[in-house]
C-alpha positions as CSV (number, residue, x, y, z in Angstrom):
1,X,17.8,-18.9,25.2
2,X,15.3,-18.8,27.6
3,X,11.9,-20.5,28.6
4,X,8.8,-20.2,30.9
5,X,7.8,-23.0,33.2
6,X,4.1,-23.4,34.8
7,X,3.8,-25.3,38.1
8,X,0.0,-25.5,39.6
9,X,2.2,-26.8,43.3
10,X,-1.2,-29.5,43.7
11,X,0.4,-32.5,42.7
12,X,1.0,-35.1,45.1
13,X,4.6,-35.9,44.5
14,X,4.6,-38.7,47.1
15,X,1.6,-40.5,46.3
16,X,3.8,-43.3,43.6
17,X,6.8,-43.8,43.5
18,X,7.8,-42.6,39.8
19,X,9.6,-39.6,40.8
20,X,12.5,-40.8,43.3
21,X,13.7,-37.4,42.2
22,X,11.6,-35.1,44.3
23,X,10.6,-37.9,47.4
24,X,14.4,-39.3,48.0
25,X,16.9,-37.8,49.9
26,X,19.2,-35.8,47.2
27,X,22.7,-36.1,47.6
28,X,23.6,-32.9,45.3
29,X,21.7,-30.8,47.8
30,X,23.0,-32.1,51.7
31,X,20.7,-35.2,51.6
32,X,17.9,-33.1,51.3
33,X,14.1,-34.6,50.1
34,X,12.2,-31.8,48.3
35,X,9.0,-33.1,49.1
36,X,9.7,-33.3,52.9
37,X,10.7,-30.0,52.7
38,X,8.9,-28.0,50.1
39,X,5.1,-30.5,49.7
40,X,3.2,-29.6,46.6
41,X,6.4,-27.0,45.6
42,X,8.5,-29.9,45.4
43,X,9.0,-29.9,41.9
44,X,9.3,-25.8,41.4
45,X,11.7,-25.5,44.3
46,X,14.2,-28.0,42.7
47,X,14.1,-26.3,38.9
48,X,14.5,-22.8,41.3
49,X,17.8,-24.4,43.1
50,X,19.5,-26.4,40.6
51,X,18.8,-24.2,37.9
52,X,20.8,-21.2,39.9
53,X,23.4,-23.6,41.0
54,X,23.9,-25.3,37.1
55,X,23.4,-22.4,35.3
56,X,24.5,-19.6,37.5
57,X,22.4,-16.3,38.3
58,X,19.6,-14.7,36.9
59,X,19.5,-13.2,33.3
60,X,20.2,-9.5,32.7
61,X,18.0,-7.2,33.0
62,X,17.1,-6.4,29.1
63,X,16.9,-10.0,28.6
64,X,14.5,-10.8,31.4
65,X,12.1,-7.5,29.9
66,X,12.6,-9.3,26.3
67,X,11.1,-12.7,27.8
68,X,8.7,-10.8,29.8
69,X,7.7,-9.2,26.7
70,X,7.4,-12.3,24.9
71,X,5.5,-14.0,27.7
72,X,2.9,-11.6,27.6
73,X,2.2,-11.4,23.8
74,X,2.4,-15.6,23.3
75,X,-1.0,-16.7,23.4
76,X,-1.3,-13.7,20.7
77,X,1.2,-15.4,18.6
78,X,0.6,-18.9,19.1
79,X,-3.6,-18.2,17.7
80,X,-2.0,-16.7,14.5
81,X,0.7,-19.5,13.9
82,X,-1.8,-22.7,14.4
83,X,-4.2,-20.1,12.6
84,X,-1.7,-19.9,9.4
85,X,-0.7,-23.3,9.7
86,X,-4.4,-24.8,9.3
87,X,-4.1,-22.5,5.8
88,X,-1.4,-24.2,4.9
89,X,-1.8,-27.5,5.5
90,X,-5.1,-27.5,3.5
91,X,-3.4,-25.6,0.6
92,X,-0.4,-28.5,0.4
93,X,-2.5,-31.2,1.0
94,X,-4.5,-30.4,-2.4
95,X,-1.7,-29.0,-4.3
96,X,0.2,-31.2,-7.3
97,X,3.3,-30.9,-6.7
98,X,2.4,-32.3,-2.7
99,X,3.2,-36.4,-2.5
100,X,2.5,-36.4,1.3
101,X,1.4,-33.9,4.2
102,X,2.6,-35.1,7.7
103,X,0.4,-33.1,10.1
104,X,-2.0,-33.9,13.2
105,X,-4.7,-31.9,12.0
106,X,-5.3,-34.4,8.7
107,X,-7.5,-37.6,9.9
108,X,-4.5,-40.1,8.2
109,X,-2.1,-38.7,10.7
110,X,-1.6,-41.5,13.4
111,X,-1.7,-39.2,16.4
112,X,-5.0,-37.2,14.9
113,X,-7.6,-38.4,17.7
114,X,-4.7,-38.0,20.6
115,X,-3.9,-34.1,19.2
116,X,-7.5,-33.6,19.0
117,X,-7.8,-34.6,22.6
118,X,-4.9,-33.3,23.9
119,X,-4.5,-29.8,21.9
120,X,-7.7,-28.6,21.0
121,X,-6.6,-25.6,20.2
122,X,-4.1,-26.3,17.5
123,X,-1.5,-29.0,17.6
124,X,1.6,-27.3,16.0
125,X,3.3,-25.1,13.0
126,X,6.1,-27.4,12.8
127,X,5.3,-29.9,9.9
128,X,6.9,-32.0,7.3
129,X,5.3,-32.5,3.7
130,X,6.8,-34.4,0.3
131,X,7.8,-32.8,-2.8
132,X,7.9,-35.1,-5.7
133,X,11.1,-34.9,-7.5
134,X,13.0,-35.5,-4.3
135,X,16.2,-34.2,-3.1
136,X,17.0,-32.1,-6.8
137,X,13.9,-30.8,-6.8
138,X,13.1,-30.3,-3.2
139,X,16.4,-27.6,-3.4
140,X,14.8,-26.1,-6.4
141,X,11.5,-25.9,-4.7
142,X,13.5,-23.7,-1.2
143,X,15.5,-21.7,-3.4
144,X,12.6,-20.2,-5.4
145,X,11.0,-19.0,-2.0
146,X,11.4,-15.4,-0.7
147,X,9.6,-15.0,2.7
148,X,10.4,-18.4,4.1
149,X,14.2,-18.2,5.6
150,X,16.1,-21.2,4.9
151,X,17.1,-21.6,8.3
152,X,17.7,-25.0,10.7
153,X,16.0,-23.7,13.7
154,X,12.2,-23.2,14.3
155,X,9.3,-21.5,16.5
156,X,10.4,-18.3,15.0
157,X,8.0,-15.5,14.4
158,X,8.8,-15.7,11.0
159,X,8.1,-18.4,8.4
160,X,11.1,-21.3,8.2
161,X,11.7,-23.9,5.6
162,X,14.0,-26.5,5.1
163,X,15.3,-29.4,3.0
164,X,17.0,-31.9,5.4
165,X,18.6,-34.3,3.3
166,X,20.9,-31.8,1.5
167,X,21.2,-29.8,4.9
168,X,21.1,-31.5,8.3
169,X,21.2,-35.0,7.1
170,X,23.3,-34.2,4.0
171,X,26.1,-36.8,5.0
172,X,23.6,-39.8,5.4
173,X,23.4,-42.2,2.9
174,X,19.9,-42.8,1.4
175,X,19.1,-46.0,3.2
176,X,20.3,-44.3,6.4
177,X,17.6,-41.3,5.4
178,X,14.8,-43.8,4.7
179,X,15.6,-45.4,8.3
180,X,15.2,-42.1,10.1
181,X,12.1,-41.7,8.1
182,X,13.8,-38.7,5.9
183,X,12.8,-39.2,2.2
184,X,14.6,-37.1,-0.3
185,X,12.4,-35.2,-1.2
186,X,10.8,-34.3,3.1
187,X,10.6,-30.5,3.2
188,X,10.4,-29.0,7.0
189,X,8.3,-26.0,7.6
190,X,7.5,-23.7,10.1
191,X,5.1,-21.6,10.4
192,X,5.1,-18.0,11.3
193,X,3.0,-15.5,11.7
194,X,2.9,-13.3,8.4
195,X,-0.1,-12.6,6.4
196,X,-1.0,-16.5,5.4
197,X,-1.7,-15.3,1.8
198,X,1.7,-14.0,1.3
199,X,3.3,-17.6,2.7
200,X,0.8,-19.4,0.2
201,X,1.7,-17.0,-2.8
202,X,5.5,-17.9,-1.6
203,X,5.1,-21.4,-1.9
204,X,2.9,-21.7,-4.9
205,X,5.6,-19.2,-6.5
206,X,8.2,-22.2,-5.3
207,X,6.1,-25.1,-6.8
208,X,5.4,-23.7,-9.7
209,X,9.5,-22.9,-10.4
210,X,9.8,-26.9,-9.4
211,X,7.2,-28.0,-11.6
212,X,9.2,-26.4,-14.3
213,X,12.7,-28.1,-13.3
214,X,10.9,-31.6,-12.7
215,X,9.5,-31.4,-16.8
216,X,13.1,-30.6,-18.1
């Protein structure tokens, strides 16, 4: 795993006094106060240093070409998965089988204005929706799909799906699912970056094999 950080170096560290982190003396590194010694660095130089004395040195060569590699294409990427997931979304949010959409970009969200504001560009293409029929059917519903990868993790370039309460969660009790805001019947998705009329040909294929199950 690896991951990119971004530091302008124009924040004035010592101007409040929310981060003791970087303007007191660090015992972990001789007593030393990163923003007496590194300014407007303060908080770059300490990810540098602890991260090569916690983690160890730096990653291979192949790997550090691979994140290169990603780095460089991820603006690329991240248009065609907010891109696809704007599809979708609009295609769930209409479709039968759909009791609930949980994404920033619809105005019922509770964090719609504060993504709009904040992420302009697109919010994310990790989003939850409802299948009605609930757990029985939600498995129904995943197993009927072909390009989505039943898989746990997400940010992948390809499309994700899955059903948490027979998965993840599958050893919580239904109250303790409705306390963590898991219904039965949440399905996860992630968006990747396939042709958005294949993933929406996928899913209808999926609703439609659940519609069948949920009649019987």
């Amino acid at each position: 795993m690896a991951g990119l950080i971004v530091d302008g170096g124009v924040f004035d560290w010592e101007s409040t006094d929310k981060f003791p982190q970087m303007t007191e003396k660090y015992e972990g590194f001789h007593n030393l106060s990163f923003t007496e010694e590194f300014g407007p660095a303060a908080f770059i130089s300490r990810v540098r240093n602890e991260a090569a004395r916690d983690f160890g040195a730096c990653l291979a060569p192949h790997s550090s070409f691979l994140v290169l590699n990603g780095t460089e294409t991820l603006s690329v990427r991240m248009d065609k998965h907010i891109s696809n997931t704007n599809k979708v979304v609009d295609y769930l949010n209409g479709h039968d089988m759909v009791e609930w959409v949980s994404h920033p970009n619809l105005k019922d969200h509770p964090n719609h204005d504060l993504a709009k504001e904040l992420l302009p560009k697109g919010s994310t293409a990790v989003f939850s929706f409802g299948i009605k029929g609930g757990r029985e059917i939600g498995q129904v519903f995943i197993d009927r799909l072909d390009l989505f990868s039943n898989l746990a993790n997400i940010g992948d370039a390809k499309s994700l799906v899955i059903h948490p309460a027979s998965t993840t969660h599958q050893r919580m009790t239904v109250e303790a699912l409705e306390e963590a805001g898991i219904s039965e019947g949440l399905i996860r998705l992630s968006i990747g970056i396939e042709s958005v009329d294949d993933l929406i040909e996928d899913l209808e294929k999926g609703f439609r094999t659940a519609s069948k199950a949920l009649k019987k």
